[in-house]
C-alpha positions as CSV (number, residue, x, y, z in Angstrom):
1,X,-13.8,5.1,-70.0
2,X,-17.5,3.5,-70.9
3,X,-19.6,4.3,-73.9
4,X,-22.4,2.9,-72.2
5,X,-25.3,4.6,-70.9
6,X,-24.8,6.6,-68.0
7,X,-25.7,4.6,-64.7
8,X,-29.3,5.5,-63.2
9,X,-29.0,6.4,-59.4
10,X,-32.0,8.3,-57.5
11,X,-30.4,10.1,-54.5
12,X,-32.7,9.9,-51.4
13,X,-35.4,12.9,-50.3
14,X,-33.7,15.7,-48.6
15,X,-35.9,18.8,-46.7
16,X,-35.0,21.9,-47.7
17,X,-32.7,23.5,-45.3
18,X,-31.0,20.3,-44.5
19,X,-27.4,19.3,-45.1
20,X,-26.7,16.4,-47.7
21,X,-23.8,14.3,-46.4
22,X,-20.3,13.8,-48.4
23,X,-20.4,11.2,-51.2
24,X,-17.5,9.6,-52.0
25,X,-17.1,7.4,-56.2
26,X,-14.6,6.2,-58.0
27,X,-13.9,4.4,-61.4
28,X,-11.2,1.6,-62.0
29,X,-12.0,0.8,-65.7
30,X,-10.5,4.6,-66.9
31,X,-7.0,4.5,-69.2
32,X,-6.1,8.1,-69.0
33,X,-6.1,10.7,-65.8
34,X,-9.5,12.5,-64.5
35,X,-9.2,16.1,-64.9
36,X,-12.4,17.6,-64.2
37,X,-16.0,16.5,-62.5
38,X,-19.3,18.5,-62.4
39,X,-22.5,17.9,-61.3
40,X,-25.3,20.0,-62.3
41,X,-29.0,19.8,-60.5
42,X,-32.2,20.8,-62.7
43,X,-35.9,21.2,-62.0
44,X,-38.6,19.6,-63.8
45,X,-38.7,23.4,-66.2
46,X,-34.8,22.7,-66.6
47,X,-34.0,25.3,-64.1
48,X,-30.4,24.8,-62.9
49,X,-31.1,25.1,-59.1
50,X,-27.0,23.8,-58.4
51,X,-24.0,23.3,-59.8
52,X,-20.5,21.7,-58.0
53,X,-17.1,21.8,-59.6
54,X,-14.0,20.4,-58.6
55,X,-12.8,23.4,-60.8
56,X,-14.6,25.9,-58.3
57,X,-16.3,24.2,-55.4
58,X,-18.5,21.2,-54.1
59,X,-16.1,18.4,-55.9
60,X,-12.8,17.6,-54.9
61,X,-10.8,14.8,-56.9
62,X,-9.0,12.6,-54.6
63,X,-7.2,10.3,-56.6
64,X,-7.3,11.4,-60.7
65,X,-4.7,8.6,-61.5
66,X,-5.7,6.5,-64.2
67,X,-7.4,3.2,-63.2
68,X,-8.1,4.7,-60.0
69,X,-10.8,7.5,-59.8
70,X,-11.9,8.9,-56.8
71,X,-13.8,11.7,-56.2
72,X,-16.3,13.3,-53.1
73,X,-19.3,15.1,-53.5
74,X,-20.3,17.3,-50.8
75,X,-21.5,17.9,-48.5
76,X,-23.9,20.0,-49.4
77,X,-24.6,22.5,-47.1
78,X,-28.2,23.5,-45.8
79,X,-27.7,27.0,-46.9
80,X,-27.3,25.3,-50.9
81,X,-30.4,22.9,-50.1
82,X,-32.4,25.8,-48.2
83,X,-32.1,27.6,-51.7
84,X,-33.4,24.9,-54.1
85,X,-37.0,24.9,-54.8
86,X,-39.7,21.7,-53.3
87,X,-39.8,19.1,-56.1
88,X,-38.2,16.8,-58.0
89,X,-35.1,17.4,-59.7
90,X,-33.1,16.0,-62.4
91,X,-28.9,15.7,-62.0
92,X,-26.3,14.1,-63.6
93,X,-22.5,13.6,-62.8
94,X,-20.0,14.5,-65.2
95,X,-15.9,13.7,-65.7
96,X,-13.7,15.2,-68.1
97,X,-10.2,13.2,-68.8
98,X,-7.0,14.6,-69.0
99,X,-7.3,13.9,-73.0
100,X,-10.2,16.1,-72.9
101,X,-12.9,13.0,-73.4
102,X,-16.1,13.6,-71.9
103,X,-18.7,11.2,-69.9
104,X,-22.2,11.2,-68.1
105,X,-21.1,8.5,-65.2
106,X,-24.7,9.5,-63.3
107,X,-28.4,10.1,-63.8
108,X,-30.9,10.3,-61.4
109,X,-33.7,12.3,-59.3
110,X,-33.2,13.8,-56.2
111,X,-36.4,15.2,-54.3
112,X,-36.0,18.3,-52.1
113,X,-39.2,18.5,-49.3
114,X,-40.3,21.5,-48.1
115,X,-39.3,23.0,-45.0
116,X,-41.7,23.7,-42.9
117,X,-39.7,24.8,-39.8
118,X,-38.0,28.1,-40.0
């Protein structure tokens, strides 16, 4: 797992009410299993407007094998994106390793438009 910085990665402008397709990452470069990912999605006040798990939901790990990571994101579902407030927002990915060990993989913005149709 990298001690570097986290990498920077702004996802693209979504209208509120709109469904955010499936992402899918993975990391060859890790020595020990994944255990746990989290992403958590704040506005600019540091309001958590969502949160996905692969403990809970949102998150699955497909492949937590060392030296193969693979995880999806998503989708997220217009009734998520309908709740979140118009701006932009602040995320970041997280993985936690079988041994415990912590990382930021992700940071980035991710603007949510209003909805004007309803």
């Amino acid at each position: 797992m990298s001690l570097l910085a986290p990498a920077k990665w702004d996802w693209e402008a979504i209208t509120q009410g709109d469904t955010f397709p499936a992402i899918v990452l993975s990391a060859t470069g890790t020595t020990v299993d994944l255990a746990r990912v989290r992403m958590t999605v704040r506005d600019v006040d540091g309001v958590e407007q969502l949160t996905l798990d692969s403990d809970t939901s949102g998150i699955t790990i497909d492949t937590a094998t060392a030296g193969a990571w693979q995880y999806t994101i998503g989708p997220i579902s217009a009734a998520l994106t309908g709740a979140m407030d118009e701006g932009v927002h602040n995320y970041d990915i997280e993985t936690t390793d079988a041994s415990g060990n912590v990382a930021t993989h992700f940071k980035g913005c991710w603007e949510i438009l209003d909805q004007t149709t309803t």
